[in-house]
ZAVO-855108 format. One line per 10 residues: number of its first residue (from 1); their letters; for each residue x, y, z of C-alpha. Coordinates in nm, 3 decimals, padded with zeros to 5 digits. Layout:
N
NUM) A) X:Y:Z | ...
//
This chain:
242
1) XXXXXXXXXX) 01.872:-08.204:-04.593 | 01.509:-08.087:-04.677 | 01.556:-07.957:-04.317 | 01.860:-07.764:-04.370 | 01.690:-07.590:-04.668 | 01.396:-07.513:-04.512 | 01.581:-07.323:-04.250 | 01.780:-07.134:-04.481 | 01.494:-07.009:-04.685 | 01.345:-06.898:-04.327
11) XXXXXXXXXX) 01.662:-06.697:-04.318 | 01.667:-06.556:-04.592 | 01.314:-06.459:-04.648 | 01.362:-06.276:-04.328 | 01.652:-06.128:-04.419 | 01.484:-05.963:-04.730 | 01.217:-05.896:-04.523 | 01.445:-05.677:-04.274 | 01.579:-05.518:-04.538 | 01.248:-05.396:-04.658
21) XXXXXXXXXX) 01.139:-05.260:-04.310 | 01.499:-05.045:-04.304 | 01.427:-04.906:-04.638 | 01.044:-04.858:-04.596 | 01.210:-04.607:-04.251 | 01.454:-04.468:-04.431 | 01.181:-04.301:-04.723 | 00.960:-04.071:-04.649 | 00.584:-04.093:-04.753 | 00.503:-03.946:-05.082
31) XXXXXXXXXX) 00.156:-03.742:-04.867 | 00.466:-03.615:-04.677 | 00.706:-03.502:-04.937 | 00.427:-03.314:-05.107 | 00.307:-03.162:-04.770 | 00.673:-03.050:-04.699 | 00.705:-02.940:-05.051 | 00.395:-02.697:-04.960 | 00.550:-02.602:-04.637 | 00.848:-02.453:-04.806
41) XXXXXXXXXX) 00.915:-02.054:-04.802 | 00.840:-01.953:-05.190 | 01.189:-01.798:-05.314 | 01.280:-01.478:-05.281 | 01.182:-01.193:-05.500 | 01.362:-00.867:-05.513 | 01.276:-00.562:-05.313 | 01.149:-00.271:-05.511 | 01.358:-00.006:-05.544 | 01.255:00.283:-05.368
51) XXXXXXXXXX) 01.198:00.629:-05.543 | 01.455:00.881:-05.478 | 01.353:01.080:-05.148 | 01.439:01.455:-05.322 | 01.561:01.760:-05.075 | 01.252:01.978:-05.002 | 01.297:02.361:-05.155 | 01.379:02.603:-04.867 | 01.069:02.785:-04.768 | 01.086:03.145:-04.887
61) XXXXXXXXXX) 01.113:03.412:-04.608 | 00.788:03.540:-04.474 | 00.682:03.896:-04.607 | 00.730:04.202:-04.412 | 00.400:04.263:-04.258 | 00.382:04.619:-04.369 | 00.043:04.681:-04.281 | 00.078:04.646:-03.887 | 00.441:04.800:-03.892 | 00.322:05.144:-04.068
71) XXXXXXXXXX) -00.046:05.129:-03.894 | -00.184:05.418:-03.713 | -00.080:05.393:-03.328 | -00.182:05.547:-03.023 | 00.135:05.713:-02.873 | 00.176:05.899:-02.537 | -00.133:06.068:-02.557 | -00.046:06.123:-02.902 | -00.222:05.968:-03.245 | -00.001:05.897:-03.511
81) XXXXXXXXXX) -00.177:05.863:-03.848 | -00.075:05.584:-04.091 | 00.216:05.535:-04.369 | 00.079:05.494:-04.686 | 00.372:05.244:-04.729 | 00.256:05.116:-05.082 | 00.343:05.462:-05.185 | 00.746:05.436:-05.089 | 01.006:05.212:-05.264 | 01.047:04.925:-05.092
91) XXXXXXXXXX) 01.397:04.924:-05.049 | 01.311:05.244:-04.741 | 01.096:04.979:-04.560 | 01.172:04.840:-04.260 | 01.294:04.492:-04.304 | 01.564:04.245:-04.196 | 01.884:04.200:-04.437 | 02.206:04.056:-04.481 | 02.432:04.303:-04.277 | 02.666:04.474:-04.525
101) XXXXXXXXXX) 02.847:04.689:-04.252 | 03.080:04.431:-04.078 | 03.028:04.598:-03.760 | 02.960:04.399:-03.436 | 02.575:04.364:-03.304 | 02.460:04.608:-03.136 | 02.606:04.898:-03.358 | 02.414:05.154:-03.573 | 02.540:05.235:-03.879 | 02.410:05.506:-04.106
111) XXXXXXXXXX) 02.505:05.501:-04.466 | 02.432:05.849:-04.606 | 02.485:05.765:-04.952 | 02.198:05.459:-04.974 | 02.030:05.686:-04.718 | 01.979:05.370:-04.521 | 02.007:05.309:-04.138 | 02.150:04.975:-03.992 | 02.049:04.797:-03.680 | 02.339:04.516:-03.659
121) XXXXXXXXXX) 02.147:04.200:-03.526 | 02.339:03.875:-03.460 | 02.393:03.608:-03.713 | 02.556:03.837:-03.949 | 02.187:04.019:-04.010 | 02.097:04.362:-03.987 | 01.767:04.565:-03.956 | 01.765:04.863:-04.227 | 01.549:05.092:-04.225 | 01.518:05.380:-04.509
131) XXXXXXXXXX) 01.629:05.766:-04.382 | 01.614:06.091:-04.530 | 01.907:06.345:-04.473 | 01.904:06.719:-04.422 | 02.149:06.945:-04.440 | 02.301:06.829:-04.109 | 02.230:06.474:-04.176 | 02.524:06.495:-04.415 | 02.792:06.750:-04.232 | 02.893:06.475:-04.020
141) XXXXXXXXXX) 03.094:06.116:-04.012 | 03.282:05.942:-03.802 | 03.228:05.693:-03.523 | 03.051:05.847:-03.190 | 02.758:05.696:-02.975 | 02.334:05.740:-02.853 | 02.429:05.951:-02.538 | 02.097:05.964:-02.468 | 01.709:05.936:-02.622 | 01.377:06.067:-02.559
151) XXXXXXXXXX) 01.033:06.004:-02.632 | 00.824:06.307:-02.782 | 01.140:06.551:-02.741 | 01.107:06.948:-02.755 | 01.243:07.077:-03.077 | 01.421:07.350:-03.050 | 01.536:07.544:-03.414 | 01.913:07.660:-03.407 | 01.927:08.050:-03.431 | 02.092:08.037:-03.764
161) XXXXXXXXXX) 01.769:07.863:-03.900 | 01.574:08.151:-03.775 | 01.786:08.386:-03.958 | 01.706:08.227:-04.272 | 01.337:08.162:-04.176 | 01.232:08.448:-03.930 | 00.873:08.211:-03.889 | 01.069:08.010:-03.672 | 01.144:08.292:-03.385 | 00.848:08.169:-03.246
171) XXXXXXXXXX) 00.985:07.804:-03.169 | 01.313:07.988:-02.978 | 01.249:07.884:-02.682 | 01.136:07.504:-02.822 | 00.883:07.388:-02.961 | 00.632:07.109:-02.790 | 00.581:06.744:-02.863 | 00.327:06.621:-03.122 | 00.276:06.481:-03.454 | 00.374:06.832:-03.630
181) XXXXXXXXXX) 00.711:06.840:-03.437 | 00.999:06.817:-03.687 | 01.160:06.586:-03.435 | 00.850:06.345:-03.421 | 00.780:06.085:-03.208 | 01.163:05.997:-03.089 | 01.488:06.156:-03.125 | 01.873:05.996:-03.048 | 02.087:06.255:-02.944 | 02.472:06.231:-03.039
191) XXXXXXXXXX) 02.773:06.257:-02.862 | 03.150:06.236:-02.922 | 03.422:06.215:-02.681 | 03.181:06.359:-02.454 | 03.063:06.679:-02.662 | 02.703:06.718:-02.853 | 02.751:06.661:-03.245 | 02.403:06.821:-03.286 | 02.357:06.497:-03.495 | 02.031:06.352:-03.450
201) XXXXXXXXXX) 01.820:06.007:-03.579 | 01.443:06.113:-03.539 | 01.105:06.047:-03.669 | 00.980:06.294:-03.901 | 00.635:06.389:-03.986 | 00.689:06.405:-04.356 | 00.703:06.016:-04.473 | 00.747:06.156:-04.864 | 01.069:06.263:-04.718 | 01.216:05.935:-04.660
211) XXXXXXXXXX) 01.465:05.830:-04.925 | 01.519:06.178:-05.043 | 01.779:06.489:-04.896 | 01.591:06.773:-04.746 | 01.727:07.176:-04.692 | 01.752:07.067:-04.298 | 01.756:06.821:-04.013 | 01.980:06.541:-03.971 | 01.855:06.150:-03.990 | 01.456:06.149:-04.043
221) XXXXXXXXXX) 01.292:05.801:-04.023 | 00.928:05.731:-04.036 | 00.761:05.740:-03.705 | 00.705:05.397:-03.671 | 01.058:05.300:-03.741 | 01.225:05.529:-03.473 | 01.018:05.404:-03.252 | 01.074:05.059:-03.334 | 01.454:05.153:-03.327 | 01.414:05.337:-02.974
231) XXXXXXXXXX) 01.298:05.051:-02.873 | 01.620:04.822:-02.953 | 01.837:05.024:-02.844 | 02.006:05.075:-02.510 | 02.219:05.404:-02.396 | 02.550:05.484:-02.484 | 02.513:05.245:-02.801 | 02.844:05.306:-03.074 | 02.699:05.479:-03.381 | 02.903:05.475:-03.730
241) XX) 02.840:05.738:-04.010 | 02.971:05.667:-04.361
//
């Protein structure tokens, strides 16, 4: 009997003691918990809001750059003093506009009542330049093109000018290029169906004429801007006066 007990509190005290290995396994150290709990990412905090990105003002348009358009300039042996452009309303300077003509690119388009002259540029843009009109600026509208355009041309004064101004008998047979030619430094000559207008676009030696009607001559610009305009444009180019 004392045998039979003694074996069954052998088995039993290992039992218990089984049991107590299993659940010693089963738990984790309390150095380990606390170098888990360490381990853990901290919780999440919310992202800043970012400040509102705002739309950057369109840059303003760059300034005409009067000064080197209206400078003095060496010209086919010819010297060509400066515009005093600071002394003419702006709105006769050359610069680049919204095109108000609806005509195609490539088309010049005087307007005789802004005196202003239109270089239609892609885009739905337009070079203007300011004009002054003579007598025979204004005698003539319609749609006709540049048959042709010189540099320094001869000016020649119609014989019913020298009737009015016998002064002029002297320029019959033309008179030669320079910077007191009425026709200036470049002239457009005008043709319709073929047949000389007489309509002109020139440069003019008087820039105080510019923006203003004069007795005679047809479409003055300064001498910098027919040149300029010479320079754009190609023969047999379609011309609109309004």
């Amino acid at each position: 009997m004392s045998f039979l007990v003694s074996r069954r509190s052998l088995l039993t005290g290992l039992s218990l003691a089984g049991v107590s290995v299993i659940s010693a396994c089963a738990q984790m150290p309390r150095q380990s918990i606390g170098l888990a709990a360490s381990l853990a990412p901290p919780p999440l905090e919310p992202a800043p809001e970012k400040a509102p990105v705002e739309d950057a003002a369109p840059a303003a348009p760059a300034s005409p750059d009067y000064a080197s358009m209206y400078s003095a300039v060496e010209d086919g042996g010819h010297a060509l003093p400066a515009i005093p452009f600071s002394k003419v309303d702006e709105r006769f300077l050359r610069q680049i506009v919204d095109d108000p003509t609806g005509e195609k690119p490539g088309t010049i388009v005087v307007n005789t009542t802004d005196k202003h002259l239109y270089w239609v540029l892609e885009g739905g843009k337009a070079m203007r330049y300011g004009v002054g009109l003579g007598r025979q600026g204004y005698s003539w509208k319609g749609r006709a093109i540049v048959q042709w355009k010189r540099k320094w041309p001869t000016w020649t004064p119609p014989s019913a000018m020298i009737r009015r101004d016998p002064k002029l008998e002297k320029w019959r047979q033309g008179m030669q290029p320079g910077i007191s030619n009425p026709l200036g430094s470049r002239a457009l000559y005008i043709f319709k169906d073929g047949v000389d207008t007489l309509y002109r676009i020139h440069g003019s030696p008087d820039w105080k004429s510019i923006g203003k009607s004069a007795s005679s001559g047809c479409v003055r610009m300064f001498n910098q801007d027919v040149m300029d305009l010479y320079n754009r444009v190609p023969g047999k180019t379609p011309l609109l006066v309004i």
